[in-house]
N, C-alpha and C positions, 0 to 999 in steps of 0.2 A: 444188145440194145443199140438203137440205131443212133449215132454220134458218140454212146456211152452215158446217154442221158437218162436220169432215172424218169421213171413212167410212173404218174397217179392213177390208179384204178379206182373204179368207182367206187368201191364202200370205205379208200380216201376222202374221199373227196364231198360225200353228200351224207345227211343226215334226217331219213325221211320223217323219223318220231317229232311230230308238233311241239312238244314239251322243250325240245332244244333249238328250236328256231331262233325262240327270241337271243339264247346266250348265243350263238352263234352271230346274232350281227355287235354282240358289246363290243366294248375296246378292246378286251382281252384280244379275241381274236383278229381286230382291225390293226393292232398291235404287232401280231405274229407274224399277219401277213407282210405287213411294212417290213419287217426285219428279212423277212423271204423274199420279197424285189430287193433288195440291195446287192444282193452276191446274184452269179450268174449259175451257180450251182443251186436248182432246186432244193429248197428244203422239205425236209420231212412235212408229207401231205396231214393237215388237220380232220379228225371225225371225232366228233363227238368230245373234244379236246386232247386228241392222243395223239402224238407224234409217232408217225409208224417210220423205224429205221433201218437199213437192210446191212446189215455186218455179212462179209465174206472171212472166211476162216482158211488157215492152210494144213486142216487133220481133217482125218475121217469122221463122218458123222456119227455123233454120241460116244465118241473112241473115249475111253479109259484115259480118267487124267486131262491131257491135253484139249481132246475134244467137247470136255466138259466143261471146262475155263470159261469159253465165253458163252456158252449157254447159263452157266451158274450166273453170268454178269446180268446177262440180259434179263434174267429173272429178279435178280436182288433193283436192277435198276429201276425194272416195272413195279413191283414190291415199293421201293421206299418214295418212287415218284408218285406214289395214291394213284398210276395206271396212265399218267400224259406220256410215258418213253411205253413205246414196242421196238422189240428186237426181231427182227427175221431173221434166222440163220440160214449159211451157206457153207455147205461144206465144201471141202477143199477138191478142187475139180467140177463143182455145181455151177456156178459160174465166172469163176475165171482159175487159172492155175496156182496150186496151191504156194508155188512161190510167185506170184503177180499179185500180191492183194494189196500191195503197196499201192501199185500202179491204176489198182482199180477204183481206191479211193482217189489220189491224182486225179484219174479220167472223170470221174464223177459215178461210176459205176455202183458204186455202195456209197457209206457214210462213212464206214467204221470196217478196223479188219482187227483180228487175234493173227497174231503171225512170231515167227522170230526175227528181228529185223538182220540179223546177219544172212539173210537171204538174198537182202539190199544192198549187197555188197557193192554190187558193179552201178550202184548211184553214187556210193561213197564208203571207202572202206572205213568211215568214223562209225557206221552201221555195226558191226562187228563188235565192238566194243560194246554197244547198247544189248546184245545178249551176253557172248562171255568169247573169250580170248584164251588160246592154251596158256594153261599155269596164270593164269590171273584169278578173282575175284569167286571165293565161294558165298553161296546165295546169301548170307549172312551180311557176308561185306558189299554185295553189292548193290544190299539196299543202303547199305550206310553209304556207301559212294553215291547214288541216287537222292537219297532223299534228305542227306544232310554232307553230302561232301562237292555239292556242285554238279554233280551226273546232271540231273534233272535238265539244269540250264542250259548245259551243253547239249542233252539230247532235245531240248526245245528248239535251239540254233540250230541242230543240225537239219531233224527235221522239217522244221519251216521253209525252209529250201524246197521241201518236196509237197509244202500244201499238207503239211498233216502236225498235227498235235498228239504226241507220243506220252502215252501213261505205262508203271509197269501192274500184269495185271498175270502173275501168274512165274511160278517157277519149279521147277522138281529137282532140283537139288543135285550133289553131285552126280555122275553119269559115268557108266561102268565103261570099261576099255572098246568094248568090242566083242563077235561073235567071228569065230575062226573055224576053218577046215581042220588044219591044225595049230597044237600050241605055239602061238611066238617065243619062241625060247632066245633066238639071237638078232641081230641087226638082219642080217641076211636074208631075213623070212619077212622083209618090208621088200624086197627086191620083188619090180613086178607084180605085185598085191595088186590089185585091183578090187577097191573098198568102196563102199559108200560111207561118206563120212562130210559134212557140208562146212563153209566156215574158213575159221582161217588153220582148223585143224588139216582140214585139207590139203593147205598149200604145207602143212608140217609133213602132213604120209608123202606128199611129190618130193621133195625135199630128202627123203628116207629111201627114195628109190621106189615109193608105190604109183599109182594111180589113182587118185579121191576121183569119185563118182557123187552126184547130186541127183538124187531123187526123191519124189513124194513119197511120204509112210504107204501108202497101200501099193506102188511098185517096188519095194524093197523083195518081197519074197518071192515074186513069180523072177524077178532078177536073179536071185540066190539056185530057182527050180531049175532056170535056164543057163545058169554057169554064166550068165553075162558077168558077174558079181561074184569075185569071192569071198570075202570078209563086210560085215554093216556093224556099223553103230547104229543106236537109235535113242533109247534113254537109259532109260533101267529095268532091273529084272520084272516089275511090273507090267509096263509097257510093253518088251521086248514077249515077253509071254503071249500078251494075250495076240501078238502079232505072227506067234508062233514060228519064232528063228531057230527057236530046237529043234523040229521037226525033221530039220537038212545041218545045222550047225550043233557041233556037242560041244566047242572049248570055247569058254567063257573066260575075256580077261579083265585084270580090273588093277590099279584104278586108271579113271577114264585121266586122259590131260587137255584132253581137247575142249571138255565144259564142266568147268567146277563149281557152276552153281548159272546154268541160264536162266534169262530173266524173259521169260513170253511177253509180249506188247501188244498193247492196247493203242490203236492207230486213228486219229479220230479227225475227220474234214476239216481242214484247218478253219474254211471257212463257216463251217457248221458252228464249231466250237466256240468261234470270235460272234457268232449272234447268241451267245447262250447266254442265259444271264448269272451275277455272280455263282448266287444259288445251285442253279442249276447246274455249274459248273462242278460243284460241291458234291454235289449229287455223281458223277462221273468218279471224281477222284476216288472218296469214299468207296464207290462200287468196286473200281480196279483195287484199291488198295487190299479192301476185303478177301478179293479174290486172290492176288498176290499172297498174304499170309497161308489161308484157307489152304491153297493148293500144296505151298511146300510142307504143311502139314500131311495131307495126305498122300503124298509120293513116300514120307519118312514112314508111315504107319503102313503102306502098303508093299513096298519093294521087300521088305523083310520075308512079310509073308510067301510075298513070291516067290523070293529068292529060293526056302526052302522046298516049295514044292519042284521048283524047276534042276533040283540037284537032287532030292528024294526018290521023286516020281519021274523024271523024265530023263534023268543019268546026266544030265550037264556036270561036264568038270569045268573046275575054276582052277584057273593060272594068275600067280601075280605075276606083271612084269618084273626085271628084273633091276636092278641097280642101275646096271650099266646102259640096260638099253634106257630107262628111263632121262640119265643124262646126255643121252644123246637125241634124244626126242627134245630135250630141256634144251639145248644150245640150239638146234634147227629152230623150236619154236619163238627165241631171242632175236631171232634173225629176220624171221617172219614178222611178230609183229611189228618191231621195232619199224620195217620196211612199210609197213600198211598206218602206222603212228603216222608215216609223213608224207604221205599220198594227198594229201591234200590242208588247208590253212585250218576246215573244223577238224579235220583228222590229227592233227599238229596241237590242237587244243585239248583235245578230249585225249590224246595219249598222254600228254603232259600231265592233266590231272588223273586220270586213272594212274599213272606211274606212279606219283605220288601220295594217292590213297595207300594202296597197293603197299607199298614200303611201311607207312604207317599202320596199314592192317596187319602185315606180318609179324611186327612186332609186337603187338597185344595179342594175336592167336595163339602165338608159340607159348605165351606166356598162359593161357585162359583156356580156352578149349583143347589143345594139342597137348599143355600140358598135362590137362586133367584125364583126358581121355588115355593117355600113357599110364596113368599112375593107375585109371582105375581096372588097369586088365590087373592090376597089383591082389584086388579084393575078390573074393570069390563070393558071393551068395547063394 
């Protein structure tokens, strides 16, 4: 699009049925439009009182899980707004790259994007924090850091810098190790790896003697076909299935340390957002929020399943890591973040409070869920 400006098309913009002329000239929409000359970013074109919005995404369209996120959004928001919000989806690569969606809200390109902002890295390494951090925050706690330990504020600060209003709208929960040639059994078999693996996990496999690779979900397997790639993460045995890394990959490891619970984002024109009104605003949250739940429900209820067929049917063996490599992944990853905490004054803030969540949450998990979940391999049924 030429400047990056969005473009109203005609069944935007006109409404030929007589029956709506006259509510077409009331205040309501004399109203709207006032509030659309203020900003220099277009707003969503009126027909027939529907705001049509165009959301860029960074998954494959209608993909399992992920790709479903923010279509599920754009449906509950048209749904509970009685039909004034439309959603257009864009899948990742339709029009712009699946890690650019940041950039595309920015430009004015879209309105709204589904992304994981640790993509955003190289805007600001406080990004990284807003999905997940190795050995930080499982999905659990990372809505209690978000929505009642100050996240939120911080990721509004941070954001705003970038022109965008950041909701969390979507998470799958912890994330398996990885898919190997062969099993990681020592330190040594990071020597030279050459992985796909995005984030600040990343700088933890360089760190270990590999090579992290960043690519879109639908390059990951012609990557793996082509031996560009030898090792990918991606999410979980759901996911990773239907994307079919068994096919070329049989050793499966787990647990993942590089995302213990990420948080997908819901990215929204800051200045779209600053004309909305309370309400309406209300209307967004609620929808992300909905989604956010909804989703790490369905990753728990489906990876299982998966996970069985992909070890049954398709022969994937599963490796834990081990103790030791694990702690040596654990002191690289200390190092790492701690270094990307102070990259910058919001990065210095938000490491601050996530540290301090973080300390607070581990002491009530050991106690709550980690305990119980020990005790209960104790019971057999």
């Amino acid at each position: 699009m030429p400047n990056g400006k969005l473009k109203e098309t005609p069944d935007m913009t006109k409404d030929s049925r007589p029956s709506r002329r006259k509510f077409l000239k009331s205040g309501a929409v004399a109203t709207a439009a006032g509030v659309a000359a203020a900003s220099t970013m277009p707003m969503p074109a009126l027909a027939s009182g529907t705001k049509r919005l165009r959301m860029v995404t960074s998954w494959p369209k209608n993909y399992p899980g992920l790709g479903m996120m923010a279509k599920r959004f754009g449906q509950r928001l048209e749904q509970v707004s009685g039909g004034r919000y439309k959603v257009k989806l864009y899948a990742g690569g339709e029009l712009v790259s699946p890690v650019k969606c940041l950039d595309a809200v920015q430009e004015g390109t879209a309105h709204m994007y589904h992304s994981a902002e640790y993509y955003y890295r190289g805007k600001d390494e406080g990004f990284g924090f807003m999905t997940s951090v190795p050995f930080g925050l499982t999905a659990n706690e990372m809505d209690g850091w978000v929505q009642h330990g100050g996240g939120q504020k911080l990721w509004d600060e941070l954001s705003a810098q970038f022109g965008v209003k950041a909701l969390a709208c979507g998470n799958t929960g912890s994330q398996m190790g990885g898919w190997f040639r062969k099993p990681v059994k020592t330190l040594e078999d990071f020597k030279g790896l050459k992985m796909r693996i995005p984030g600040l996990g990343g700088l933890v496999l360089n760190e270990l003697g590999g090579s992290a690779q960043l690519l879109g979900g639908k390059d990951i397997l012609p990557a793996l076909q082509a031996g560009t790639i030898d090792a990918t993460e991606w999410v979980g045995p759901w996911n990773d299935m239907a994307f079919g890394f068994y096919k070329i990959l049989k050793h499966y490891q787990f647990p993942g340390f590089h995302e213990p619970g990420p948080t997908l984002s819901l990215g929204i024109s800051k200045k779209f957002w600053d004309s909305l009104s309370r309400d309406d605003k209300e209307l967004f949250n609620v929808c992300a929020l909905a989604e956010n739940n909804y989703s790490l429900a369905e990753y728990n209820a489906k990876n299982s399943a998966a996970l069985k067929v992909l070890v049954q049917k398709h022969g994937v063996q599963l490796h834990e890591f081990s103790d030791e490599i694990y702690r040596a992944i654990g002191a690289a990853s200390k190092d790492v973040v701690a270094k990307a905490g102070a990259s910058s004054p919001i990065s210095k803030k938000i490491y601050a409070s996530y540290s301090d969540f973080r300390k607070t949450a581990l002491d009530w998990s050991s106690r709550s869920d980690e305990s119980y979940m020990n005790k209960r391999r104790l019971v057999k049924f």
